[in-house]
TORTIVEX-245791 format. One record per residue (C-alpha): residue number from 0; residue in three letters; x, y, z. Coordinates in steps of 0.001 Angstrom, whole numbers, padded with zeros to 6 digits, always signed. Last residue first. Layout:
N
> pos|code|c1|c2|c3
> NUM|ala|X|Y|Z
...
//
This chain:
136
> pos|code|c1|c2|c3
> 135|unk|-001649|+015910|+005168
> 134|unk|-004438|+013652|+005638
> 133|unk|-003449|+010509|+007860
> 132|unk|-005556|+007424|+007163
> 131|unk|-004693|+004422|+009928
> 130|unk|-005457|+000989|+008651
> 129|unk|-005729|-001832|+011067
> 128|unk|-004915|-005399|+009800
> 127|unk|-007980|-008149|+008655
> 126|unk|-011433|-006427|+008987
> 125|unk|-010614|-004515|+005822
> 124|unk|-007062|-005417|+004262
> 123|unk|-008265|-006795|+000918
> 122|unk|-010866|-003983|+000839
> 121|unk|-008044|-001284|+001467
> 120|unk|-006458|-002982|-001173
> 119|unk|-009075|-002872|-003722
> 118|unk|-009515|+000694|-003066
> 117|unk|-012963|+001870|-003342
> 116|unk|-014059|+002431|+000395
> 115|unk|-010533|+003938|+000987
> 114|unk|-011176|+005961|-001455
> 113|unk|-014426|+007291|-000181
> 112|unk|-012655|+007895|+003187
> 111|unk|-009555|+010172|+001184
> 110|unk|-011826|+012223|-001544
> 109|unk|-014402|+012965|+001985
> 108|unk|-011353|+014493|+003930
> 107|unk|-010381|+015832|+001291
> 106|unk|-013640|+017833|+000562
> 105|unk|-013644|+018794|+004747
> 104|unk|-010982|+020026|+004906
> 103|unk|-007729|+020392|+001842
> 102|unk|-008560|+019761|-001158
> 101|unk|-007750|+023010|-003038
> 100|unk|-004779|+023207|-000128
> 99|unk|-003191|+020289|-002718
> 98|unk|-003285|+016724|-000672
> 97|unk|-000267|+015118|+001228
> 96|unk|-002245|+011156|+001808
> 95|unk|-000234|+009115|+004563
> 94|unk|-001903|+005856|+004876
> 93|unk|-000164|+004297|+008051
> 92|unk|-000612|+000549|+007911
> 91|unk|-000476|-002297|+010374
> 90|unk|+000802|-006143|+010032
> 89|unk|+001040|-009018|+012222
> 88|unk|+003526|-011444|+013686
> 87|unk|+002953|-015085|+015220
> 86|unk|+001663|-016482|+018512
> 85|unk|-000052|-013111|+019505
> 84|unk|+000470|-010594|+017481
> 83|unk|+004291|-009205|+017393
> 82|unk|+005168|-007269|+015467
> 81|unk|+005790|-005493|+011394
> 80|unk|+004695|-002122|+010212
> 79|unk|+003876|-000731|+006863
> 78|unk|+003862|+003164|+006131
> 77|unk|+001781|+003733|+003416
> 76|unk|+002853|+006882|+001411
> 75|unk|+000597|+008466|-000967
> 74|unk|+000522|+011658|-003082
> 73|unk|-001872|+014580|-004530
> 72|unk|-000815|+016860|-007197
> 71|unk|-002900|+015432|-010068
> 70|unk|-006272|+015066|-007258
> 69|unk|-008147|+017759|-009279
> 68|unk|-012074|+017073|-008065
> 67|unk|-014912|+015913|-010162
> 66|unk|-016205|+013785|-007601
> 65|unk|-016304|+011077|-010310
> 64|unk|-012774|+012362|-011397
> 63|unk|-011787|+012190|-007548
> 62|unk|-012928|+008521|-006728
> 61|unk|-010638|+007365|-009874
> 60|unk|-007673|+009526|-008773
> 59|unk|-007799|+008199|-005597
> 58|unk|-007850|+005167|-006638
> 57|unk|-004471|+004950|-008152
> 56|unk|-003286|+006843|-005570
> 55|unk|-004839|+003729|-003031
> 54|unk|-003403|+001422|-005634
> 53|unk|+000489|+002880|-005757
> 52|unk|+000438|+003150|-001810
> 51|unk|-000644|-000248|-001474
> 50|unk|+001617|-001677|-003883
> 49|unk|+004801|+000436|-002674
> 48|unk|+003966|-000609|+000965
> 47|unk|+003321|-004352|+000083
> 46|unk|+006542|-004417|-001532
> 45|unk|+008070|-002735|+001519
> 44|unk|+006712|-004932|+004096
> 43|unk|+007645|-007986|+001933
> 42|unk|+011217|-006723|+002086
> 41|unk|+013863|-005714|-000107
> 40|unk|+017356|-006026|-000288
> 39|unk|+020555|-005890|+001572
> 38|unk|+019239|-005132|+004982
> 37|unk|+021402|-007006|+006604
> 36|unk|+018942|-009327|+008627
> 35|unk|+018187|-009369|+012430
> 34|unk|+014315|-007913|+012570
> 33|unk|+015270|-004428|+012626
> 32|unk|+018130|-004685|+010109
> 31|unk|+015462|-005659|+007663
> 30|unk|+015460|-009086|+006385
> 29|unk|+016653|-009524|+003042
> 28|unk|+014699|-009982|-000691
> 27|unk|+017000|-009774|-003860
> 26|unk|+014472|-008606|-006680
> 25|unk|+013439|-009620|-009757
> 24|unk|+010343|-007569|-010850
> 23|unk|+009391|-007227|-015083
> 22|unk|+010522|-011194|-015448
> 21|unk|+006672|-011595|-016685
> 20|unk|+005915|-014516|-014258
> 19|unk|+007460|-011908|-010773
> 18|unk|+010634|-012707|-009315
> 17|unk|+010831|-012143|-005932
> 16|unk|+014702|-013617|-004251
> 15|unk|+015999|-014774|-001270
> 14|unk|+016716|-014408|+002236
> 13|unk|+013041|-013313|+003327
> 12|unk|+011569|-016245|+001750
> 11|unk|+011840|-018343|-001668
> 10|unk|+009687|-015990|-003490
> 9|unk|+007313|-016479|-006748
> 8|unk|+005363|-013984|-008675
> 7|unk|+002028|-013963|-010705
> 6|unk|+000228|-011074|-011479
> 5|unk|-003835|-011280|-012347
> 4|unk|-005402|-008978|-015103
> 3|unk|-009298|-008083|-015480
> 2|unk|-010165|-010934|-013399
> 1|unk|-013986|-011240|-013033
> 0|unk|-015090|-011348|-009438
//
């Protein structure tokens, strides 16, 4: 691969802070009242939610101007979940994609898989935590 861009950022834990190279994120991180913590900041599930979700719609829109389809009022949540896996924790993802009725069947259907092919998260996550696409 030939880096186009890479982002740097450095955490101290779950109880902390993120603080990416460029000073553009700086954020108190806290354990979700879920897992035991307060809740007073962010989370690693939530950064990787808002990343994931921000790429896949990213993509999207790439995979629909080569399809040639309108995908301007289309959005993405990904739902990130935390357990148990064995000795340690693991990850899953919920990709929630609302589509326009113009996409909706079939056509969508098609926009959302070939996305997920092109997404560079999606391929990061491929064979590693299940991913779950939900077309709304």
């Amino acid at each position: 691969m030939d880096a186009l861009y890479t982002a740097a950022a450095t955490a101290n834990g779950r109880e902390g802070r993120a603080v990416s190279s460029d000073g553009q994120l700086d954020l108190p991180l806290a354990m979700p009242p879920a897992l035991g913590g307060n809740g007073k900041g962010t989370n690693p599930e939530q950064l990787f939610a808002a990343g994931y979700a921000a790429c896949f719609a990213s993509a999207m829109a790439a995979v629909g101007r080569e399809l040639k389809l309108d995908t301007k009022d289309a959005s993405v949540t990904a739902e990130v979940s935390i357990g148990k896996d064995g000795d340690g924790f693991g990850l899953a993802v919920i990709m929630r994609v609302e589509l326009p009725d113009a996409l909706a069947g079939e056509t969508g259907q098609k926009l959302v898989e070939a996305t997920h092919a092109y997404c560079p998260y999606s391929k990061a996550t491929q064979g590693n935590i299940d991913v779950e696409l939900v077309i709304e």
